[in-house]
LOTI-703797 format. One record per residue (C-alpha): x, y, z; residue in three letters. Coordinates in steps of 0.05 Angstrom, whole numbers, padded with zeros to 5 digits, always signed. Layout:
N
XYZALA;...
***
This chain:
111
-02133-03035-01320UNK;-02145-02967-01336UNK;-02107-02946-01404UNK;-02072-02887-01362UNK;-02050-02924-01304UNK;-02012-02973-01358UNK;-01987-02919-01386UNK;-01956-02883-01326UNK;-01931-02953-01298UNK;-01895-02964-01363UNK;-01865-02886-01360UNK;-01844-02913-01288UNK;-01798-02974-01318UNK;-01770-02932-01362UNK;-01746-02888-01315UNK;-01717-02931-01267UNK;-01688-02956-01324UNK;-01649-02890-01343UNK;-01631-02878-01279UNK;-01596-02953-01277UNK;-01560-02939-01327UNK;-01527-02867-01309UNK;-01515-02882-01235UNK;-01441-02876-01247UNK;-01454-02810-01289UNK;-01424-02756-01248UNK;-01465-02708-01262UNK;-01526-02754-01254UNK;-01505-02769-01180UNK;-01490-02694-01164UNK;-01566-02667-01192UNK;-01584-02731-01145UNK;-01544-02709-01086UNK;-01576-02647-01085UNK;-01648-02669-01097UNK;-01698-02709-01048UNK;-01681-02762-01078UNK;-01728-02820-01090UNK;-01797-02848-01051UNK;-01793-02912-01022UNK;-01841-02947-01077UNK;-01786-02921-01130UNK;-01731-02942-01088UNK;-01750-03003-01083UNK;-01767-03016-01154UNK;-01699-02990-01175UNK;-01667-03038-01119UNK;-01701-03094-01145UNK;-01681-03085-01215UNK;-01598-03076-01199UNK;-01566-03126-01161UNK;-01510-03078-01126UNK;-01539-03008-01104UNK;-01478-02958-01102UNK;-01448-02950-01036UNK;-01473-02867-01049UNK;-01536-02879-01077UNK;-01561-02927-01019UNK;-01524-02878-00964UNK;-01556-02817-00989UNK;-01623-02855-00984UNK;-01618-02876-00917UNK;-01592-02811-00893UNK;-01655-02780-00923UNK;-01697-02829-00895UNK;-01660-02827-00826UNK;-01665-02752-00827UNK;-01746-02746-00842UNK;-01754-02803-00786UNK;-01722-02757-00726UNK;-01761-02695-00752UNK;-01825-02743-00752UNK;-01812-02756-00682UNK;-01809-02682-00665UNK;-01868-02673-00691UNK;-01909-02728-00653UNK;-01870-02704-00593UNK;-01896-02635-00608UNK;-01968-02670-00614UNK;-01964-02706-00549UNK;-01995-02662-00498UNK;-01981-02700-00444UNK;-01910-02672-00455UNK;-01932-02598-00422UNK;-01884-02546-00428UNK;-01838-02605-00446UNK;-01863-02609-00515UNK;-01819-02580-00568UNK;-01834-02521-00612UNK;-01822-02531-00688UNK;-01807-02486-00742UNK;-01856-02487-00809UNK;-01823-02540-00848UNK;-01817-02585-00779UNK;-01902-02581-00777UNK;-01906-02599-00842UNK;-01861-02659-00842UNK;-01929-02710-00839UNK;-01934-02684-00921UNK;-01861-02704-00930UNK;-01869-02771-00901UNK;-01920-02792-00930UNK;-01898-02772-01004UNK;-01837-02806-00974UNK;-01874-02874-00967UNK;-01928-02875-01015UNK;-01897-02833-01071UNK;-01920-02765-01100UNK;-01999-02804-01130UNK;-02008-02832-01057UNK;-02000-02899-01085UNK;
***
């Protein structure tokens, strides 16, 4: 394995790691609460290492990734020609929410 992808995979654990042990931090959870929160490979590595997610900290998560999903749907819906005049019209961020989902499921790398 490359000496920098063991690095960054080690830098990972540690993390997760941190953020373990300060989800009851109050200020942790607020910076959280008003960040995008974690990508799904993250999420689940977190997950996996706690036995109990938060009641918060799995809400906000599935809110996020509830949210994304309907303005994914807009967009194909925008795509779908056979819609006509039907088809709805989306604002910048809405035609750029493919990026976001995909960071969303792969993580920032693409991995």
């Amino acid at each position: 394995m490359c000496i920098v992808c063991e690095l960054s995979k080690e830098t990972e654990v540690r993390h997760i790691s941190v953020m373990i042990e300060y989800l009851d931090d109050k200020e942790f959870k607020s910076k959280l609460l008003a960040s995008e929160g974690l990508c799904i490979p993250h999420y689940e590595m977190l997950s996996a290492q706690i036995k109990v997610l938060p009641k918060w900290f799995a809400d906000f998560h599935i809110k996020r990734y509830k949210e994304v999903l309907g303005k994914l749907d807009k967009y194909l819906d925008n795509c779908n020609f056979s819609l006509g005049d039907k088809r709805p019209l989306l604002a910048y961020d809405e035609q750029l929410i493919w990026k976001k989902t995909v960071k969303i499921l792969f993580g920032f790398e693409g991995k």
